[in-house]
Legacy VTK file of the C-alpha trace (Angstrom):
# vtk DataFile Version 3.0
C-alpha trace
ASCII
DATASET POLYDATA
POINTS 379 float
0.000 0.000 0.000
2.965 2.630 0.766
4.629 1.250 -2.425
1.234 2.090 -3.896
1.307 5.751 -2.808
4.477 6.736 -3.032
4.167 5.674 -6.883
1.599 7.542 -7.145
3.252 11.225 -5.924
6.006 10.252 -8.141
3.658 10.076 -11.203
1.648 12.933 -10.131
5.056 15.025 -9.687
6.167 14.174 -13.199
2.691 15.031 -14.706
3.012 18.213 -12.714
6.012 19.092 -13.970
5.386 18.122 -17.646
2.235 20.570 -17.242
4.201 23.155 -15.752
6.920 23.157 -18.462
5.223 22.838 -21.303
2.673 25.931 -19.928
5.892 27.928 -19.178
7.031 27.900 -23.134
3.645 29.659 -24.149
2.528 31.471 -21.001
3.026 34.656 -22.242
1.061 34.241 -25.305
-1.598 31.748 -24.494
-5.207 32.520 -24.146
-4.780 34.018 -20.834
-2.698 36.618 -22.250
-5.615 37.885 -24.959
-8.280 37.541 -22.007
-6.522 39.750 -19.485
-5.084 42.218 -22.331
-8.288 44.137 -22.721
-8.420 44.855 -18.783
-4.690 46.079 -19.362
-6.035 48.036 -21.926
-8.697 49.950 -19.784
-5.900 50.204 -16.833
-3.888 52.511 -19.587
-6.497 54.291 -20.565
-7.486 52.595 -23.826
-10.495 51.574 -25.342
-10.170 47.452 -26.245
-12.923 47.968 -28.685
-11.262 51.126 -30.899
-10.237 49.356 -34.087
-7.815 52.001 -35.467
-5.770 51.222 -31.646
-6.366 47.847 -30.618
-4.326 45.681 -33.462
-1.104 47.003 -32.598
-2.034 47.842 -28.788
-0.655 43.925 -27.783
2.847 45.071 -28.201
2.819 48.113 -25.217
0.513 45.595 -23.028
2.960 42.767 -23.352
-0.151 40.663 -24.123
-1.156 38.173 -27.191
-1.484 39.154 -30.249
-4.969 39.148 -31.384
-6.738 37.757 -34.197
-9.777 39.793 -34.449
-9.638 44.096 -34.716
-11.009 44.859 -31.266
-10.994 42.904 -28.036
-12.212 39.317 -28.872
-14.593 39.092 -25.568
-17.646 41.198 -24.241
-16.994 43.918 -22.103
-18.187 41.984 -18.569
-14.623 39.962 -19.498
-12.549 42.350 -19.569
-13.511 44.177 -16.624
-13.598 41.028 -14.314
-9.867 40.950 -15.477
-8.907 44.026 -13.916
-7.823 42.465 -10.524
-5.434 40.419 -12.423
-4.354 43.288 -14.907
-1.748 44.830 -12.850
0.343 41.395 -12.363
3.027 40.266 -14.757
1.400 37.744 -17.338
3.131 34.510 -15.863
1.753 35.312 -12.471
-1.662 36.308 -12.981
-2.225 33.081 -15.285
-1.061 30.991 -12.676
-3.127 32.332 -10.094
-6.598 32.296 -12.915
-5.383 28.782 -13.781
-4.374 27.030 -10.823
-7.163 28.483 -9.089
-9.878 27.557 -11.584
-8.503 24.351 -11.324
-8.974 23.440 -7.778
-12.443 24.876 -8.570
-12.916 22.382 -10.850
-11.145 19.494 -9.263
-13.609 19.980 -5.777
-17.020 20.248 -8.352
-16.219 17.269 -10.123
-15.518 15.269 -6.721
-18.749 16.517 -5.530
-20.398 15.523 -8.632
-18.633 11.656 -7.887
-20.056 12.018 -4.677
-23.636 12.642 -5.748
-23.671 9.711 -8.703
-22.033 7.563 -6.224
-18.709 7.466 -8.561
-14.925 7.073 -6.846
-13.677 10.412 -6.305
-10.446 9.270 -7.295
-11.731 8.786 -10.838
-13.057 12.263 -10.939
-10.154 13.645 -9.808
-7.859 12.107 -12.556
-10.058 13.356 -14.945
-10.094 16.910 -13.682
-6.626 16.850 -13.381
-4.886 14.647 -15.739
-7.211 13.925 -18.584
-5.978 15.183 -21.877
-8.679 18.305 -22.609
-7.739 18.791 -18.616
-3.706 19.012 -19.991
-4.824 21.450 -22.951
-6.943 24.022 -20.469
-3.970 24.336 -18.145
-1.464 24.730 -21.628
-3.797 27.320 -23.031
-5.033 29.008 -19.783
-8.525 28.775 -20.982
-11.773 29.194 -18.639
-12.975 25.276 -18.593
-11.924 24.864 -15.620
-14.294 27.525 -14.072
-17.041 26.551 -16.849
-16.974 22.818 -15.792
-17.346 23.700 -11.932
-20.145 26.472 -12.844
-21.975 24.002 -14.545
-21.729 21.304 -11.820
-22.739 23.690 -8.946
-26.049 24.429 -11.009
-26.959 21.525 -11.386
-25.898 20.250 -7.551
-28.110 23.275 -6.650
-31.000 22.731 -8.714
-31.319 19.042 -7.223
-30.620 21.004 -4.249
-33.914 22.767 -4.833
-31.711 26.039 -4.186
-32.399 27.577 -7.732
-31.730 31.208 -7.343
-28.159 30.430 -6.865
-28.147 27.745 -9.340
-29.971 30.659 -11.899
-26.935 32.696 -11.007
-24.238 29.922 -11.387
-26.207 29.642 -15.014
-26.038 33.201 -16.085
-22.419 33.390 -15.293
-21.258 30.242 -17.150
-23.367 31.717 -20.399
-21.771 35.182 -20.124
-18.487 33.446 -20.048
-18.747 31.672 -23.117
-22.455 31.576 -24.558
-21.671 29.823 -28.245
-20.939 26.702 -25.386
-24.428 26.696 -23.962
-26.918 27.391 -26.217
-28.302 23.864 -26.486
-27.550 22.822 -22.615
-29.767 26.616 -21.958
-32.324 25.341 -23.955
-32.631 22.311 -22.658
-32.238 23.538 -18.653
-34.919 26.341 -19.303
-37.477 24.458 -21.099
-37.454 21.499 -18.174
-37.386 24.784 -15.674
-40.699 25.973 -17.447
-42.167 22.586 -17.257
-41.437 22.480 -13.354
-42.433 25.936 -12.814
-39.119 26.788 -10.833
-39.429 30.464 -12.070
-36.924 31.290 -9.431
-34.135 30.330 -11.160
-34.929 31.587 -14.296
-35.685 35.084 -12.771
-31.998 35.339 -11.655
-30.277 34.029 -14.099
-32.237 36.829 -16.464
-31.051 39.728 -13.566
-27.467 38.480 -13.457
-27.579 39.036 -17.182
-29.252 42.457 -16.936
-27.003 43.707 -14.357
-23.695 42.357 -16.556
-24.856 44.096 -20.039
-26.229 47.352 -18.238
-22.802 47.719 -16.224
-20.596 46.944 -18.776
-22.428 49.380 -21.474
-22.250 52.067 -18.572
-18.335 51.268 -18.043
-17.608 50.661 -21.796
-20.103 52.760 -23.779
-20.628 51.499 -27.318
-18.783 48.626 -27.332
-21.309 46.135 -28.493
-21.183 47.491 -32.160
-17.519 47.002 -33.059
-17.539 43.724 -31.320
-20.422 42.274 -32.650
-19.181 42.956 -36.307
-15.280 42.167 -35.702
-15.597 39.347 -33.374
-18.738 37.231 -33.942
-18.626 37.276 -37.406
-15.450 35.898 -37.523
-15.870 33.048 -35.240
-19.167 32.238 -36.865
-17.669 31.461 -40.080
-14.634 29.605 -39.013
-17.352 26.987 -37.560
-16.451 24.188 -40.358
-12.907 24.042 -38.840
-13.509 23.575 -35.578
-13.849 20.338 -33.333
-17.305 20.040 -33.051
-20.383 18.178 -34.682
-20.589 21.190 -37.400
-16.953 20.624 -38.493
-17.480 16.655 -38.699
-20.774 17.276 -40.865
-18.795 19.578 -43.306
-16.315 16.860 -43.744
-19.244 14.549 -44.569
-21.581 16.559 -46.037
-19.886 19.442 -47.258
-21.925 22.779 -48.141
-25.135 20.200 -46.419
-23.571 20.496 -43.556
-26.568 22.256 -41.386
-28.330 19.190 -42.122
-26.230 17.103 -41.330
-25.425 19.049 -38.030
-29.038 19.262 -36.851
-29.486 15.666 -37.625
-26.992 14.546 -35.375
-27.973 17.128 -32.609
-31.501 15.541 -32.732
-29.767 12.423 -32.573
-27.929 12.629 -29.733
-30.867 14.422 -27.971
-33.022 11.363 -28.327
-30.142 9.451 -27.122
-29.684 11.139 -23.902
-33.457 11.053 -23.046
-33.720 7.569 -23.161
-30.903 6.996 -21.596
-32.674 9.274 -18.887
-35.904 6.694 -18.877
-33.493 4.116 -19.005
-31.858 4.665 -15.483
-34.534 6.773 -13.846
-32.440 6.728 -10.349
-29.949 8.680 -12.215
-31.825 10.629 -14.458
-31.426 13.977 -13.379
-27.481 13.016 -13.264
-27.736 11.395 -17.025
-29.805 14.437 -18.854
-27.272 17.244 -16.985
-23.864 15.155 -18.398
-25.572 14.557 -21.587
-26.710 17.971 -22.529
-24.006 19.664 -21.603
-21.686 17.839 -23.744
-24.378 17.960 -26.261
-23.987 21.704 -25.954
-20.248 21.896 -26.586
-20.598 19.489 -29.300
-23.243 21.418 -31.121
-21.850 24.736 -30.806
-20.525 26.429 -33.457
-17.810 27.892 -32.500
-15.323 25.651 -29.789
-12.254 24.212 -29.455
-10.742 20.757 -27.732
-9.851 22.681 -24.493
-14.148 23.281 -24.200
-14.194 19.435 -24.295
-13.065 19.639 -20.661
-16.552 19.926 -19.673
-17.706 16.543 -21.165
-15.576 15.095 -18.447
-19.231 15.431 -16.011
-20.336 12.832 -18.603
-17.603 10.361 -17.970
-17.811 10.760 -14.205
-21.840 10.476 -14.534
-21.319 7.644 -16.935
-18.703 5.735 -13.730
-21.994 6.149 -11.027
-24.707 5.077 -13.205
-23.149 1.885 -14.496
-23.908 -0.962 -11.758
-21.426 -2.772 -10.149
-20.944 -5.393 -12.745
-20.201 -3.337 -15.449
-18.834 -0.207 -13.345
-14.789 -1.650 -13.674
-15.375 -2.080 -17.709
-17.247 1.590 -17.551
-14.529 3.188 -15.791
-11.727 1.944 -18.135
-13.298 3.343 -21.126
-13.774 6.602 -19.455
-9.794 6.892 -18.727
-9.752 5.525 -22.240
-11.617 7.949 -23.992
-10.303 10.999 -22.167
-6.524 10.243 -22.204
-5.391 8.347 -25.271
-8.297 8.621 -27.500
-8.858 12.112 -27.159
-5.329 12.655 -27.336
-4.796 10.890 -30.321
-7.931 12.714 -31.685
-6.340 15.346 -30.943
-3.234 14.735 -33.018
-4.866 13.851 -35.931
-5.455 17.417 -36.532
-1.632 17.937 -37.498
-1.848 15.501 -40.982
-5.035 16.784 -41.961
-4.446 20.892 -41.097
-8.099 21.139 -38.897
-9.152 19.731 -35.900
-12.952 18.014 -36.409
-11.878 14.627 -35.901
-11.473 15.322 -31.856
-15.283 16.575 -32.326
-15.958 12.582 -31.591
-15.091 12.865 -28.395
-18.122 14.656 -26.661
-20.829 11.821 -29.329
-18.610 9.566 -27.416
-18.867 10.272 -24.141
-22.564 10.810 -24.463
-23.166 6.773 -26.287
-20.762 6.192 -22.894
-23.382 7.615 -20.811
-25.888 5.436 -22.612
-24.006 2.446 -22.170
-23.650 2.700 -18.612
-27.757 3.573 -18.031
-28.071 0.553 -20.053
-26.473 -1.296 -17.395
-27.443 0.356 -14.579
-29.333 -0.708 -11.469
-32.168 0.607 -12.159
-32.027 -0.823 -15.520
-31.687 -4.095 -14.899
-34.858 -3.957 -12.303
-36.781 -3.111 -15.490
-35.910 -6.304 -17.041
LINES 1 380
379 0 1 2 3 4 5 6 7 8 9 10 11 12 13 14 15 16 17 18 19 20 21 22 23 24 25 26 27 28 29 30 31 32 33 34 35 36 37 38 39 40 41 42 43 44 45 46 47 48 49 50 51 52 53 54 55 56 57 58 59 60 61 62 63 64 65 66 67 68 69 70 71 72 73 74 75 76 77 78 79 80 81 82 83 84 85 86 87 88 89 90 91 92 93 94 95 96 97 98 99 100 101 102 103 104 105 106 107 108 109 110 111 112 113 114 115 116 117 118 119 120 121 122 123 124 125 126 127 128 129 130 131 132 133 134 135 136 137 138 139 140 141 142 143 144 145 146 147 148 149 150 151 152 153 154 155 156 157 158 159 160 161 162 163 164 165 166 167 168 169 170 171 172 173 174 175 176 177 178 179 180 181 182 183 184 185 186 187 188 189 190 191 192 193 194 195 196 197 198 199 200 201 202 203 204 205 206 207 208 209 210 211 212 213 214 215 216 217 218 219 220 221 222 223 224 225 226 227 228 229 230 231 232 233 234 235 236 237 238 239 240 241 242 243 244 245 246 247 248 249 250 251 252 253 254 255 256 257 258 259 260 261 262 263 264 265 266 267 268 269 270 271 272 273 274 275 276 277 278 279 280 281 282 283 284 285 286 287 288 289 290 291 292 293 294 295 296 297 298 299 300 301 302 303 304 305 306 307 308 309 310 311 312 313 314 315 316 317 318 319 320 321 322 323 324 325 326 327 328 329 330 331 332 333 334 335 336 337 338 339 340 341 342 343 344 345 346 347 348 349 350 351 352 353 354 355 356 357 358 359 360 361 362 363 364 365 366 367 368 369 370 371 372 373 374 375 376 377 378
């Protein structure tokens, strides 16, 4: 058993390191630099969202270079950024990172603990799963997204839906191409209950983030709605999600093919609901929020961290029998497959083959309700 352990520190203090080193050769360029450069922007007195400035304004902030002509997030990001503005780049994403992080790591524990999964299994996959790997590289906001998302849902079983409608709005304002499905699908069973609570305060956070910002920022929505979302819009094709794989396969059909898969996968994850009815609240949480990243049109792998909740959902529902062979092709799926999804990007000069991976992990969440206690009572 102490053989056991001490193994394990050693392994966990190489994968540190490896994480550490390979974040420290593209720290000060990595997403966290673009996301904090518009707050360093406002500290010195410039407007992130002036065109004829912002382009060349990366190389006085000592911040990324961006890709778009104005700041490439609303104006609510770049003023939560201020605290972290003044540090020097390396610090300040260590401190968003890390700290995200153990966010994360604690949420998807808790989540273990309410499906009745080992926490140890949630906390590899938080940690040292390979979309876990590229959030810490790029210093991306999955992390805090995956641990939002958990907390709503904990709190709406929880029956405490104001804060759960606030945990909501926040996640959405973060990064709303990522929810749009997973929204639809949590306000439309919110109707149905008639929690109005939660719906009323996720609305008011959103007021109180758009009226703020436009009273901080005046008249920034304009020149980012027509720099930024257009561009991400129509890069949608490239991107690792189930609109890339249906241009590969259906080329200029590719809406079709898109919303036939998204209706697809729906119907999969409600039956797999009806299917384990113990876990159902569990099941239809995992599964439409990976549905969500999958479907958006605009992601990248990094937002894959998220479908981890599937994989840990997936782990709890599957019954003891079939739990061992469940939890080995949840490793599986989020270490070397996705990796080597990942990698097949490099040969072929886009990424949509690593848009599998969340259509995976919800037919894993079917599997395991397919084999679940409550399941096999049915029979």
């Amino acid at each position: 058993m102490r053989r056991g352990r001490v193994a394990a520190f050693i392994a966990a203090a190489l994968y540190a390191a490896v994480v550490l080193v390979a974040w420290s050769s593209i720290q000060d360029v990595n997403d966290y630099a673009g996301l904090v450069a518009g707050a360093r922007a406002i500290l010195a007195g410039e407007s992130p969202y002036d065109a004829t400035t912002w382009p060349t304004a990366w190389q006085h902030l000592g911040t990324q270079r961006p890709d778009t002509a104005v700041y490439g997030y609303p104006a609510w990001i770049a003023l939560v950024f201020l605290p972290l503005a003044p540090l020097p780049i390396w610090l300040g994403s260590l401190v968003f990172t890390a700290g995200t992080l153990a966010l994360a790591t604690l949420a998807a524990r808790s989540l273990a603990r309410a499906v009745d999964a080992p926490p140890i299994a949630a906390t590899l996959l938080a940690t040292a799963s390979w979309p876990a790997f590229l959030v810490f590289l790029q210093g991306q906001w999955a992390y805090l997204l995956l641990a939002l998302s958990i907390a709503t849902y904990r709190d709406l079983a929880q029956r405490r839906d104001r804060r759960a409608g606030a945990w909501w709005a926040i996640a959405v304002l973060v990064k709303p191409q990522l929810f749009v499905v997973g929204s639809a699908a949590l306000a439309a069973y919110l109707v149905r209950a008639r929690r109005w609570s939660a719906i009323a305060t996720a609305t008011l956070v959103s007021i109180v983030a758009v009226v703020v910002s436009a009273l901080l920022l005046p008249g920034w929505w304009t020149p980012w709605l027509g720099a930024v979302v257009a561009r991400r819009l129509v890069r949608s094709t490239q991107q690792p999600t189930l609109a890339g794989l249906a241009g590969d396969i259906a080329g200029d059909a590719w809406p079709l093919a898109w919303g036939i898969a998204i209706a697809a996968l729906a119907l999969l994850i409600v039956w797999s609901a009806r299917r384990a009815p113990e876990h159902r609240g569990a099941i239809a949480f995992a599964g439409f929020l990976s549905l969500s990243i999958a479907s958006a049109l605009y992601s990248w792998s990094y937002d894959q961290y998220l479908c981890i909740a599937a994989g840990i959902v997936a782990i709890g529902v599957a019954a003891p029998p079939a739990r061992r062979s469940v939890l080995i092709a949840t490793l599986v799926l989020f270490i070397p497959v996705a990796l080597a999804l990942w990698l097949s990007a490099f040969p072929r000069y886009h990424d949509t083959g690593s848009g599998l991976l969340p259509p995976l992990a919800i037919a894993l969440v079917a599997f395991a309700a397919a084999r679940s206690r409550s399941a096999g009572a049915g029979r």
